[in-house]
Backbone as CSV, one residue per row, in Angstrom:
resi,resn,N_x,N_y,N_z,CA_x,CA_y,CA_z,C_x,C_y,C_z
1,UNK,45.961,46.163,-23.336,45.670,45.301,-22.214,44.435,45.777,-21.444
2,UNK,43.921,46.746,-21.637,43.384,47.680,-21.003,42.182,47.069,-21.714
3,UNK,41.760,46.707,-22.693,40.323,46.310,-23.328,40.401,44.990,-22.891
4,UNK,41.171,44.319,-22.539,41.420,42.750,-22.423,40.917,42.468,-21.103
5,UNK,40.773,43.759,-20.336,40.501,43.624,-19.005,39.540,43.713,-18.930
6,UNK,38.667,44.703,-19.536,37.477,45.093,-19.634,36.513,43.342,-20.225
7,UNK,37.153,42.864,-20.854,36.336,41.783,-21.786,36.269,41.017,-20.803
8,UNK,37.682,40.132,-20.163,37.833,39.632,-19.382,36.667,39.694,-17.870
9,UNK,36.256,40.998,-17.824,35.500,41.585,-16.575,33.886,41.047,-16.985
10,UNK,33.904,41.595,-18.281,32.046,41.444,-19.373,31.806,40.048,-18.592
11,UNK,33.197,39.380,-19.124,32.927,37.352,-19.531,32.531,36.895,-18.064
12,UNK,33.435,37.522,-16.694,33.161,36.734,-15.780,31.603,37.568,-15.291
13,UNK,31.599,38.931,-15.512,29.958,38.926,-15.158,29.187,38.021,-15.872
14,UNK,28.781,37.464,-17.098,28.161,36.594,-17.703,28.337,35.545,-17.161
15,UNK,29.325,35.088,-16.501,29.580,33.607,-15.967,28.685,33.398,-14.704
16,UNK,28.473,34.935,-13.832,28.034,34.948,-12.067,26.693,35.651,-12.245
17,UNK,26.133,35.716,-13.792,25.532,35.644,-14.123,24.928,37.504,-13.800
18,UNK,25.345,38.252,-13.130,25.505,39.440,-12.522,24.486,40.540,-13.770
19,UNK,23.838,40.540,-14.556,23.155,41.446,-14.759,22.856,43.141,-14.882
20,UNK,23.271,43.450,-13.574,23.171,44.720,-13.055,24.552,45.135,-13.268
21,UNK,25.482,44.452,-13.356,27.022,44.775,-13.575,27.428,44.640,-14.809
22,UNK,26.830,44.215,-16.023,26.995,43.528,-16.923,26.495,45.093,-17.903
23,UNK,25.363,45.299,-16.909,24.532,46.927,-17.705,25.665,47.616,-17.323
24,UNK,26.415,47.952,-16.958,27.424,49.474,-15.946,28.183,49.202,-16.638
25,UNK,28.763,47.597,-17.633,30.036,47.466,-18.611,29.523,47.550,-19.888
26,UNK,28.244,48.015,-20.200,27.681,48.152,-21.755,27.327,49.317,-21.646
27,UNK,28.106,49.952,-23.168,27.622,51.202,-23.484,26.260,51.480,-24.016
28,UNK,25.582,52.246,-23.954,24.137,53.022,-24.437,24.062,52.491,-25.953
29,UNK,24.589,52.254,-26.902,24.825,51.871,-28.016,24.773,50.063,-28.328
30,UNK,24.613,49.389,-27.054,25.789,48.373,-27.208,24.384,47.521,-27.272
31,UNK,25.030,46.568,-28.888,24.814,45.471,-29.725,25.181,44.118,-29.137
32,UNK,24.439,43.296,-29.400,24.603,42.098,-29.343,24.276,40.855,-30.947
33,UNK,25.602,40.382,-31.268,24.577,40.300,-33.196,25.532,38.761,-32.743
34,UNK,24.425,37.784,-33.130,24.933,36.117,-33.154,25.231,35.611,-34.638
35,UNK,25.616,34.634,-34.250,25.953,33.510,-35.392,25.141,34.335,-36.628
36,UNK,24.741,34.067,-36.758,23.275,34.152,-38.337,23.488,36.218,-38.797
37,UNK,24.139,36.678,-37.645,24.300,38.555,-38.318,22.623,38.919,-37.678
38,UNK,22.317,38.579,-37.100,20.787,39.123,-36.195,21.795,40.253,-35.278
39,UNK,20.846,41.378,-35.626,21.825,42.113,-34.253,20.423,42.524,-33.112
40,UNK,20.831,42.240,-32.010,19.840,43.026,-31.198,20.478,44.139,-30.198
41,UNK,20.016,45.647,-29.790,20.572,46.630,-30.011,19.607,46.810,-28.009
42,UNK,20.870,47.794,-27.299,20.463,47.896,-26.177,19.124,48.445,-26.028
43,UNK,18.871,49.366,-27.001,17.792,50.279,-26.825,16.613,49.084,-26.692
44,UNK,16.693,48.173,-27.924,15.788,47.282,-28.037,15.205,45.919,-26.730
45,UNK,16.320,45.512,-26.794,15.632,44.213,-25.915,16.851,44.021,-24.686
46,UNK,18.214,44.625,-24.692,19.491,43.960,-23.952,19.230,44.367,-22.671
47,UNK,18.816,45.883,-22.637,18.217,45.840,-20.619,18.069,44.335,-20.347
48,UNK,16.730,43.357,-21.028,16.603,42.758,-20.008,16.889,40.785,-20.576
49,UNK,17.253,41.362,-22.125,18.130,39.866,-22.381,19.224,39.414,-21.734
50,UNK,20.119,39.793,-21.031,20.506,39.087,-20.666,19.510,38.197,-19.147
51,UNK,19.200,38.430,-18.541,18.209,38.098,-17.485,17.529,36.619,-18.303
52,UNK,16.680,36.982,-19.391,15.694,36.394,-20.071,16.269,35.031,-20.353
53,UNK,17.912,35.189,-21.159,18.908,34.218,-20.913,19.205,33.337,-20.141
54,UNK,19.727,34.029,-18.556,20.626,33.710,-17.850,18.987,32.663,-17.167
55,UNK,17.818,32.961,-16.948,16.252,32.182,-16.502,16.617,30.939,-17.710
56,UNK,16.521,30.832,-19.122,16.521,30.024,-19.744,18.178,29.347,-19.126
57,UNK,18.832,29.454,-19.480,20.219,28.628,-19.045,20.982,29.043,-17.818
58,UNK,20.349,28.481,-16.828,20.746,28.968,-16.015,22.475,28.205,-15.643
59,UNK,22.937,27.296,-16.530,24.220,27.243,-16.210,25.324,27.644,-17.685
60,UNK,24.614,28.698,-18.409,25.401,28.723,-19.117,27.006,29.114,-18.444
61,UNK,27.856,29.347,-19.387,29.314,29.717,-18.982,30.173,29.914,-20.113
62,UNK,30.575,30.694,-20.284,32.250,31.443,-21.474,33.092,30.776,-20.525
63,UNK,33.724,30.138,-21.828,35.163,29.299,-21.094,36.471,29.803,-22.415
64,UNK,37.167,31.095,-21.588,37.784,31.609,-22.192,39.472,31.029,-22.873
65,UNK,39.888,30.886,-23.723,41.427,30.163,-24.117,42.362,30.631,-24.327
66,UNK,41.571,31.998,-25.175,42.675,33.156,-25.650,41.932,34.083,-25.801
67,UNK,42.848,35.626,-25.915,41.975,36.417,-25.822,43.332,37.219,-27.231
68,UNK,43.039,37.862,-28.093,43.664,38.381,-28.833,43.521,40.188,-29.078
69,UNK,44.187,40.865,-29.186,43.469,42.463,-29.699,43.123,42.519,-31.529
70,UNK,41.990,42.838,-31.565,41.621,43.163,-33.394,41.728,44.863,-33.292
71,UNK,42.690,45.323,-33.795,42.928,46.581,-33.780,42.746,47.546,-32.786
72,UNK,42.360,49.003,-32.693,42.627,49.230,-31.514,41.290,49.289,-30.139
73,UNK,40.443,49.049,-30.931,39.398,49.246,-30.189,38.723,47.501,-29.914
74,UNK,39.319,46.563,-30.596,38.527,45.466,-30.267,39.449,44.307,-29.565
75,UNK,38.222,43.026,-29.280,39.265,41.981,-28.730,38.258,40.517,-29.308
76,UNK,39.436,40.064,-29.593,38.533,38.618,-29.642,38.933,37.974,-28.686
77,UNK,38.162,36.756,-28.169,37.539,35.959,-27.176,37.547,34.921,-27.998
78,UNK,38.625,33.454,-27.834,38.175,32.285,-28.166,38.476,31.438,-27.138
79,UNK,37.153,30.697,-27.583,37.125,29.577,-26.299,35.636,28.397,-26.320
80,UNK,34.754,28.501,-25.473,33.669,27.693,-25.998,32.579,28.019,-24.962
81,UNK,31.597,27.618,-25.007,30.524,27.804,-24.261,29.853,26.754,-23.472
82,UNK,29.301,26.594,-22.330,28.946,25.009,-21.965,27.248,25.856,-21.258
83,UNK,26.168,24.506,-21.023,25.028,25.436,-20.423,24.231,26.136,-21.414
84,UNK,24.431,26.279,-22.845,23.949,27.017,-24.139,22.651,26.463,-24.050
85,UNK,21.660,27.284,-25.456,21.334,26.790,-26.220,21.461,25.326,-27.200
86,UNK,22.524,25.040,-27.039,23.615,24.436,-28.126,23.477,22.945,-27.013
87,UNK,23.322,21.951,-28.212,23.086,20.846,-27.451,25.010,20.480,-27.107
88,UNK,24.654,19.706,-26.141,26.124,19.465,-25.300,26.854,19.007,-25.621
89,UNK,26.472,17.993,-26.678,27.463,17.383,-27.747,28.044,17.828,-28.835
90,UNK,27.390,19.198,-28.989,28.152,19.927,-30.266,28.616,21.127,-29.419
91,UNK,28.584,21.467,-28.220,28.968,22.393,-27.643,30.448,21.701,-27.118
92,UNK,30.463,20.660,-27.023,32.062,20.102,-26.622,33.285,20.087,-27.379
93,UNK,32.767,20.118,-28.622,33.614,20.090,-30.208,33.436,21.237,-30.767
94,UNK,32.687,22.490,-30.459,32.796,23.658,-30.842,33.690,24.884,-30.138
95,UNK,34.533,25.493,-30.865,35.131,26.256,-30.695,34.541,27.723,-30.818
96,UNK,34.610,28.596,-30.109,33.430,29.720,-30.551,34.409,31.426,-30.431
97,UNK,33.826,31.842,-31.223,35.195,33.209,-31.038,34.023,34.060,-31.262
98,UNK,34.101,35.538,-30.771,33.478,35.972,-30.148,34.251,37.410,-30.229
99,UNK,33.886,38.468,-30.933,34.576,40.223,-30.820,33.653,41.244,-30.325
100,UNK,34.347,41.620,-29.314,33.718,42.322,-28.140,34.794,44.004,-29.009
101,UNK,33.631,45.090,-29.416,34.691,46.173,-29.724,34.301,47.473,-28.273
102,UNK,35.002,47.863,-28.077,35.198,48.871,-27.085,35.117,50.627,-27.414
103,UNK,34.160,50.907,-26.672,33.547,52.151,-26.973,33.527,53.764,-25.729
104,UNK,34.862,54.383,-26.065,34.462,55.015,-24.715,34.781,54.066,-23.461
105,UNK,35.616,53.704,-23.167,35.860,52.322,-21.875,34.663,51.613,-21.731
106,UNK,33.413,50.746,-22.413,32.249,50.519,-22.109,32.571,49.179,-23.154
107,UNK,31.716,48.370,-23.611,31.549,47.480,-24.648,30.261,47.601,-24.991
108,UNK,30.735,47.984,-26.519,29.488,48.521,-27.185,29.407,47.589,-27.868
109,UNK,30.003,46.847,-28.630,29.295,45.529,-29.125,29.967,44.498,-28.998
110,UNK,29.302,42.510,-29.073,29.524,41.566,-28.928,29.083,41.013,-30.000
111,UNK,29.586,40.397,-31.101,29.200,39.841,-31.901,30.193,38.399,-31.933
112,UNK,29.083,37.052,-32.301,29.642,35.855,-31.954,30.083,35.428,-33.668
113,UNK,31.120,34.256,-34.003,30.922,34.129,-34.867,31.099,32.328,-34.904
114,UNK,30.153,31.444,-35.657,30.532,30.251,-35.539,30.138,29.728,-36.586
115,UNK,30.651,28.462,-36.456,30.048,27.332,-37.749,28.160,27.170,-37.421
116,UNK,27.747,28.084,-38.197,25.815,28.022,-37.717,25.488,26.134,-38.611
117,UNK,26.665,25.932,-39.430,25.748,24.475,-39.948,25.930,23.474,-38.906
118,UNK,27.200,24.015,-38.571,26.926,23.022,-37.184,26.698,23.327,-35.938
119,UNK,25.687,24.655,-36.004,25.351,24.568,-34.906,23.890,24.789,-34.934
120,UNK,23.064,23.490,-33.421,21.686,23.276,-34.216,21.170,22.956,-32.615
């Protein structure tokens, strides 16, 4: 329950769009890898992707449904996204799941996983 909280905490900083709080819940290590297996890695660009993001969509939002444990260190996240990239009409009919694994109490990685043919 204890990682569920932590995810739970990631999702609503991403929602208030919070940045600076979002860095203090990601570990030194911590990945971000989408749909397609692209990973981008904190060292690299995540300081300030999320920011770069949150300027491009500024209403994105995680709209969480369930939250499940994947063994002992991870959690999945299903639910959907609104405010994306993702045009609005395929963002309404998409379901999106999402494993956040836990590192040291921190979240070291987020990797999304979806239907990429249908998503365009």
């Amino acid at each position: 329950m204890k990682h569920q909280a932590l995810v739970l905490e990631f999702v609503d900083r991403i929602n208030r769009q919070d940045e600076h709080a979002l860095r203090r819940l990601m570990h030194p290590d911590f990945a971000f890898i989408d749909c397609e297996g692209d990973a981008c890695r904190w060292a690299d660009r995540m300081r300030d992707g999320f920011r770069v993001y949150f300027d491009a969509y500024p209403d994105y939002l995680i709209h969480v449904d369930k939250l499940v444990n994947s063994g002992e260190d991870g959690v999945l996240v299903i639910g959907r996204t609104t405010g994306s990239h993702i045009k609005p009409e395929t963002e309404v009919r998409e379901t999106v799941v999402w494993k956040a694994d836990i590192r040291d109490g921190l979240v070291c990685e987020r990797r999304i996983y979806a239907d990429t043919d249908a998503v365009e």
